[in-house]
C-alpha positions in Angstrom: 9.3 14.3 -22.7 11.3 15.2 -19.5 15.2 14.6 -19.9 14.6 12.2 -16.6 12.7 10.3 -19.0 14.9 10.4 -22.2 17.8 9.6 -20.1 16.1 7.0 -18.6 14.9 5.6 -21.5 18.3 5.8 -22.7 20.0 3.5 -20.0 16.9 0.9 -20.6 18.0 0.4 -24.0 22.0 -0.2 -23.3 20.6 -2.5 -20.7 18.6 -4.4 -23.1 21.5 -4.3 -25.5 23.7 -5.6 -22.6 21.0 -8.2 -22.1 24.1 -11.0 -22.7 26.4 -9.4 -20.7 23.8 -9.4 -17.8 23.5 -13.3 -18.0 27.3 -14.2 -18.2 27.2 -11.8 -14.9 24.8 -14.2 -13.6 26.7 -17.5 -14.8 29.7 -16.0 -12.6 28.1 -15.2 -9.8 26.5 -18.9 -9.3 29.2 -20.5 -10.4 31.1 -18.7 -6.8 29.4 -20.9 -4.1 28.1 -18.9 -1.2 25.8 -21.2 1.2 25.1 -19.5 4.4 26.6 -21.8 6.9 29.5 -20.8 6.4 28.2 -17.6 4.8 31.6 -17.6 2.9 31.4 -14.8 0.4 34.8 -13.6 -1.0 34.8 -15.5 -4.3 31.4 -13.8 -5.1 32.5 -10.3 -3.9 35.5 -10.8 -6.0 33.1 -11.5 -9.1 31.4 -8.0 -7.7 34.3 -6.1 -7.6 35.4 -6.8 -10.8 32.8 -6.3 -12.5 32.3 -2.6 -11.1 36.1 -1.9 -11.5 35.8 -2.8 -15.3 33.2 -0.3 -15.5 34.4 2.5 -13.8 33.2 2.1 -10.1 35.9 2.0 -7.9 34.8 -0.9 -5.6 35.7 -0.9 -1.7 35.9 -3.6 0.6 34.1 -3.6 4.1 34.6 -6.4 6.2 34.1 -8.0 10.0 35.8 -10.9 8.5 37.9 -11.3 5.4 36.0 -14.3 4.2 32.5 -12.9 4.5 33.3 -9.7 2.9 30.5 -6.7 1.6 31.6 -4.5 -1.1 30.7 -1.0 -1.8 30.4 1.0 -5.1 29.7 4.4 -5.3 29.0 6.9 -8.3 28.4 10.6 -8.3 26.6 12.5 -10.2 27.3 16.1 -11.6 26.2 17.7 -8.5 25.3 16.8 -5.4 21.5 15.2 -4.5 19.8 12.3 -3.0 21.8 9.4 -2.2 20.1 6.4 -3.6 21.2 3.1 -2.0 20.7 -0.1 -3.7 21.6 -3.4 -1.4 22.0 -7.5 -2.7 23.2 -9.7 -0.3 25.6 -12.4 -1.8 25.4 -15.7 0.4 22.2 -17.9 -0.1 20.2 -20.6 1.2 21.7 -24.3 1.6 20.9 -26.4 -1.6 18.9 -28.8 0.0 18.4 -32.6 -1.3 20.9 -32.3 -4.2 20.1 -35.1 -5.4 16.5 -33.3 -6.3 18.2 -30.9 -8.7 17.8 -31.6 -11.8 20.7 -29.3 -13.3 24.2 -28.7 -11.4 23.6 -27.0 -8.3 26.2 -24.3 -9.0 26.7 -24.2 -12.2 24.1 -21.6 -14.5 22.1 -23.6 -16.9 19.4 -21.9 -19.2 16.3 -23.9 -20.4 14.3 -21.2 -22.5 13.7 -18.1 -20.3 14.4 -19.8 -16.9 18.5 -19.4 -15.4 19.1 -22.2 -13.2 21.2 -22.3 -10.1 21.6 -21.7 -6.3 20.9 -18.2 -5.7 19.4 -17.0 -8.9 15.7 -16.5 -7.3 17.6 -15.2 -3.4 19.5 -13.4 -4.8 22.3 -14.1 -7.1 19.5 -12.4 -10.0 18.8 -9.3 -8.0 22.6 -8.7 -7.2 23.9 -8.6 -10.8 20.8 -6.8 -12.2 21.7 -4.3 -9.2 25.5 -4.1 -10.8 24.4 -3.7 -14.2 22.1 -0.9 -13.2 24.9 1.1 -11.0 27.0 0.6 -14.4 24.7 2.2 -16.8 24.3 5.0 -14.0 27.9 5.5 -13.8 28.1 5.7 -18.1 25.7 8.1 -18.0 27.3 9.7 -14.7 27.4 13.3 -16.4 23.8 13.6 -16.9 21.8 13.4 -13.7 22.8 15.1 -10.0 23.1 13.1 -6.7 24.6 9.9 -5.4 24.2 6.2 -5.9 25.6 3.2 -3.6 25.7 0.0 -4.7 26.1 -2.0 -1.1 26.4 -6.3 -1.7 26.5 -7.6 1.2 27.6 -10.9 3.0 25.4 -13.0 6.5 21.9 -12.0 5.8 20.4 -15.3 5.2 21.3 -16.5 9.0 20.6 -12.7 10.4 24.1 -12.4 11.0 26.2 -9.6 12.0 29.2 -9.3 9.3 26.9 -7.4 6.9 24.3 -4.8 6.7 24.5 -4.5 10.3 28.4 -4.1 10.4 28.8 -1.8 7.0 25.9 0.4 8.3 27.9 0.7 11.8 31.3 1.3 9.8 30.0 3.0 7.4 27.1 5.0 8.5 26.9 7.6 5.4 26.3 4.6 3.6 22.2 5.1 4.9 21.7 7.5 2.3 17.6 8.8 1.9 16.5 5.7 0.1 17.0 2.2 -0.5 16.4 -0.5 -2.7 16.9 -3.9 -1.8 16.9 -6.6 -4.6 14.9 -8.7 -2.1 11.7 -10.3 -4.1 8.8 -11.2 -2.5 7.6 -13.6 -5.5 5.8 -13.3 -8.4 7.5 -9.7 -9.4 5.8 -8.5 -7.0 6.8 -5.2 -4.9 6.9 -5.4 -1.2 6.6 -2.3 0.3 6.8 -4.3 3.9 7.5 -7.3 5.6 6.7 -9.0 9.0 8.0 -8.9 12.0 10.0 -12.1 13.6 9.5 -13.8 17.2 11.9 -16.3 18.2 10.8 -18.3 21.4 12.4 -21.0 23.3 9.6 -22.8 25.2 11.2 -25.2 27.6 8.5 -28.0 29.4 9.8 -30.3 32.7 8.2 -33.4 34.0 9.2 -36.0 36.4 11.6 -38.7 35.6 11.2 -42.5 35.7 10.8 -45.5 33.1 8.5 -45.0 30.4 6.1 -47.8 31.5 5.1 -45.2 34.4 4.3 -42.2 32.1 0.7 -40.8 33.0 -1.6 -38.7 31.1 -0.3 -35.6 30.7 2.3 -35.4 33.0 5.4 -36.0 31.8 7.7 -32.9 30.1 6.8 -34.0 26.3 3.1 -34.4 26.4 2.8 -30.9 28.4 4.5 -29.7 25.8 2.7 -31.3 22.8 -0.5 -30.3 24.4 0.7 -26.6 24.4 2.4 -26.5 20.8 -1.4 -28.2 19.7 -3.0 -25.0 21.5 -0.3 -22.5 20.0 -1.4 -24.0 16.7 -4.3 -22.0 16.7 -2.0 -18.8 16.1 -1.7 -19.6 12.7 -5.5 -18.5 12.1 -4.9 -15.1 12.8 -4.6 -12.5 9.8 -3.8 -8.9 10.6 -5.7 -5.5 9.1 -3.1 -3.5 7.7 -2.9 0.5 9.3 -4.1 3.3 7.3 -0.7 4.1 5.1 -0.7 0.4 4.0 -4.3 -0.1 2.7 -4.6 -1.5 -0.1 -1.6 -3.9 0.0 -2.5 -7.4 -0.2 -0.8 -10.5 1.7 0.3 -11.8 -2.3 -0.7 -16.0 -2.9 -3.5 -17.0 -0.3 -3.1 -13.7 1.5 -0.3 -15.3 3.2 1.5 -12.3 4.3 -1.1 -10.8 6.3 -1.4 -14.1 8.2 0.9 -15.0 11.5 2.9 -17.8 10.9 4.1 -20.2 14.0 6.1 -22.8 13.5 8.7 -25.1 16.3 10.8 -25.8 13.8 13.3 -27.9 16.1 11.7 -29.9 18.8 14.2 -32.0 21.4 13.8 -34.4 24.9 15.5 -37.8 26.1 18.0 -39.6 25.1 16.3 -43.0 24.7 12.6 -44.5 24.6 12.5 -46.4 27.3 12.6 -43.5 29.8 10.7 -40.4 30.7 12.4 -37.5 29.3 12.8 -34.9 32.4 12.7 -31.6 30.3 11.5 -31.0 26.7 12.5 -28.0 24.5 11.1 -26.6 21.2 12.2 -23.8 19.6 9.7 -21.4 17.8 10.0 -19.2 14.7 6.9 -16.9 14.6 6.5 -14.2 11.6 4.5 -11.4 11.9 2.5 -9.0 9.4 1.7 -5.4 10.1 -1.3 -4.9 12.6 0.0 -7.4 15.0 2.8 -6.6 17.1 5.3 -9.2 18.9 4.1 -7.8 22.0 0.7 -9.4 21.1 1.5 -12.6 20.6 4.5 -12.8 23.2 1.7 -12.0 25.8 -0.9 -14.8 24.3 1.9 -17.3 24.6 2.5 -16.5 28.1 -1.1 -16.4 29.2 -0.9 -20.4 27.7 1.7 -21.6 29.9 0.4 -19.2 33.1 -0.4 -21.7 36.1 2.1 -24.0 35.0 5.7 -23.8 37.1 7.0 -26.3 34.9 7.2 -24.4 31.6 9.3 -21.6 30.4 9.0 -19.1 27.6 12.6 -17.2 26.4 12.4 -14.5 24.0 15.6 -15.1 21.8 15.1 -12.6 18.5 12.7 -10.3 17.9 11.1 -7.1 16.1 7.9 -5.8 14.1 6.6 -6.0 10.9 8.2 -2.7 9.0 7.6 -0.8 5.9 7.1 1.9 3.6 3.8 3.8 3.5 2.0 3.4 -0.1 2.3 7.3 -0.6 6.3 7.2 0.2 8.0 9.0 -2.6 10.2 6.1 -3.4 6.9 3.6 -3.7 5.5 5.7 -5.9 8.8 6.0 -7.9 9.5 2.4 -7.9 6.0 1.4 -8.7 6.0 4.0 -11.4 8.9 2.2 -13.0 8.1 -0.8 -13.1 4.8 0.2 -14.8 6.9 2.0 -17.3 9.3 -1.2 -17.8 6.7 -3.9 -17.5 3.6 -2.6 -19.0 1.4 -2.7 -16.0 1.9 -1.9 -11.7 3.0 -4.3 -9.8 1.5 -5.7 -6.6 2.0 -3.6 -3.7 2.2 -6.8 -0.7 3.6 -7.9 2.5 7.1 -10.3 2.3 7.2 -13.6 4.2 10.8 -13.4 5.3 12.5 -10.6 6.8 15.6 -9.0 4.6 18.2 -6.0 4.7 15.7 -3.7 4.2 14.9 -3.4 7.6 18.7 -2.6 9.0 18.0 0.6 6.8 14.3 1.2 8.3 15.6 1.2 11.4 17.7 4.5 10.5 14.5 6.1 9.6 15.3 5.7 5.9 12.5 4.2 3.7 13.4 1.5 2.2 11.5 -1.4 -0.2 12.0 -4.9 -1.7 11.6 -5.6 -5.1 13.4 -8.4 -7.3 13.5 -11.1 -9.6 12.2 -14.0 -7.6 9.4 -16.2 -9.5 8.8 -17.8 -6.5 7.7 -17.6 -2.5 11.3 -19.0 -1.5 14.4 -20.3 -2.9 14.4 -24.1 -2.9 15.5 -27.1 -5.6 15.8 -26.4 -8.7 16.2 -22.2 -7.8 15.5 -20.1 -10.5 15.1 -16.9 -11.9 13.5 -15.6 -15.0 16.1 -13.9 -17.5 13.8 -11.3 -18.4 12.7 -10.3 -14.7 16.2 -10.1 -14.5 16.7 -7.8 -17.3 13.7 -5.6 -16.1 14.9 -5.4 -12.4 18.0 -3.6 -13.9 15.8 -1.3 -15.5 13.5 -0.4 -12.8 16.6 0.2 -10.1 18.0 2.7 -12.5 14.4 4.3 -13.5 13.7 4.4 -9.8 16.8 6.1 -9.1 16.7 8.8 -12.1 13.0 9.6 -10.5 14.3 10.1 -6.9 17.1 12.0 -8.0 15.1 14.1 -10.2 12.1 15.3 -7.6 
């Protein structure tokens, strides 16, 4: 057995022996709300940096703004190597209907093997099974060569600016030659990419008048109802993945080689009784690899072409993005968790875009993997304890394997 090995082995079993330790980590960090509006973060980058400090990573503070704070850990190794990045973001999705949850909203609960809680699946799990994992590295500091970063970072659920995008500007040595994001894709599966987004404001105008004139057609929210009823027809397109991605699937009903459009807020008028002069609807479109924004930006147009009347404004956008299946750290990721879980994981596509992708930008590959059970975070959010005990395990493993080549 290689000494990778033994000393990986090695940090698996004071992670499993830690496995308590792991979950109080977890209580904390729900228990320090973080919905994203605001985004406010500092209570749970105070849990963060605490935690590090008490085990020997000296934590440092970036921030854009002092309540939406990132924090960054760093341990070296006996000699200098790769630098190994692994990113959690700390705010999370709204709660939704509250009074749907069946356990407090911010407080952990544990029924059997599930930990309750707003952002135990996105991605309160991932972010202390990421912390645990740089403090087993930094125990075992004397007995592998390179760097690690631990980067948690604040805005990424509204695609904000005060994270990722800010630390990587501030702190561009922080790219390092690979990263991990804690970022599941569901099911413990390993997303090795993720689509592309397309934001589009489509803006319709008719005449004005009273309501018992309206014709057929004609006025600003039937034009545009006819054209969201065409754009429909988007959502029956599914993407053939290039060459260095065969083989990845699009996970539950192939959904993540499928385009997605949706108008997910539609406005006109003020009141019934009158013809609204201009409707709007605003359009979040999700892409898989194999179809480019370009693609469907241009098919959107050719839809409202010949009419004067309707407008099309491109607010957010970029591709689908990944790592190709023969990328050393796919291989080394995938290779761990075979050697944690028993069996390879998944390789698919992720729904929603993540961090990941700041860090593809720079060239540097970068993957998701993490302890979300589910497709999204939603009532009743959850996270299985022993996903999350594994995900500690595999980020270190992955590391020790990078490190190592």
């Amino acid at each position: 057995m290689s000494d990778t090995r033994k000393l990986a082995d090695t940090i698996c079993r004071d992670i499993d022996a830690a496995r308590d330790e792991l979950i109080d980590l977890c209580s904390r960090l729900v228990a320090a709300p973080s919905v994203n509006p605001p985004g406010r973060t500092v209570d749970v980058a105070e849990v963060v940096s605490r935690y590090l400090a008490e085990r020997g990573v000296k934590p440092a503070t970036v921030a854009a703004d002092n309540e939406a704070p990132n924090v960054v850990g760093q341990v070296s190794g006996r000699t200098a190597g790769r630098h190994i990045v692994f990113n959690a973001h700390m705010d999370t999705m709204e709660a939704g209907d509250e009074a749907s949850w069946t356990v407090p909203v911010f407080k952990m609960s544990q029924v059997k093997e599930r930990l309750y809680g707003l952002g135990m699946g996105n991605m309160k799990g991932a972010l202390a099974a990421m912390c645990m994992a740089t403090a087993m590295m930094q125990r075992h500091r004397e007995l592998w060569s390179g760097q690690l970063s631990m980067t948690a970072v604040s805005d990424e659920v509204m695609f904000g600016d005060r994270g990722a995008v800010y630390l990587l500007r501030t702190r561009p040595d922080l790219a390092g030659d690979f990263m991990i994001s804690g970022e599941g894709p569901g099911f413990m599966e390993f997303a090795v990419a993720e689509k592309g987004l397309l934001w589009i404001d489509i803006e319709a105008r008719g005449p004005a008048g009273h309501s018992s004139r309206a014709l057929p057609g004609q006025t600003a929210v039937m034009k545009l109802a006819a054209l969201l009823a065409r754009l429909d027809a988007i959502n029956s397109l599914y993407a053939k993945p290039p060459a260095e991605l065969a083989g990845v699937t699009g996970g539950e009903g192939n959904v993540g080689l499928r385009v997605s459009l949706n108008a997910g807020n539609i406005a006109a008028g003020t009141v019934r009784s009158q013809i609204a002069t201009k409707a709007r609807a605003e359009i979040d479109i999700r892409l898989p690899p194999g179809i480019t924004t370009k693609e469907i930006e241009q098919r959107i147009r050719a839809e409202c072409a010949g009419d004067p009347d309707t407008t099309v404004t491109v607010t957010k956008v970029w591709d689908a993005n990944w790592a190709g299946l023969q990328n050393p750290l796919v291989i080394a990721l995938g290779g761990a968790a075979e050697a944690v879980r028993g069996r390879k994981p998944s390789y698919v596509v992720r729904l929603p875009g993540s961090d990941a992708r700041r860090w593809r930008d720079l060239g540097v590959p970068a993957v998701c993997y993490g302890p979300q059970p589910t497709l999204s975070a939603g009532i009743d959010d959850y996270a299985n304890a022993q996903d999350v005990v594994d995900c500690a395990k595999i980020y270190a493993r992955t590391a020790l394997a990078l490190m190592s080549r």
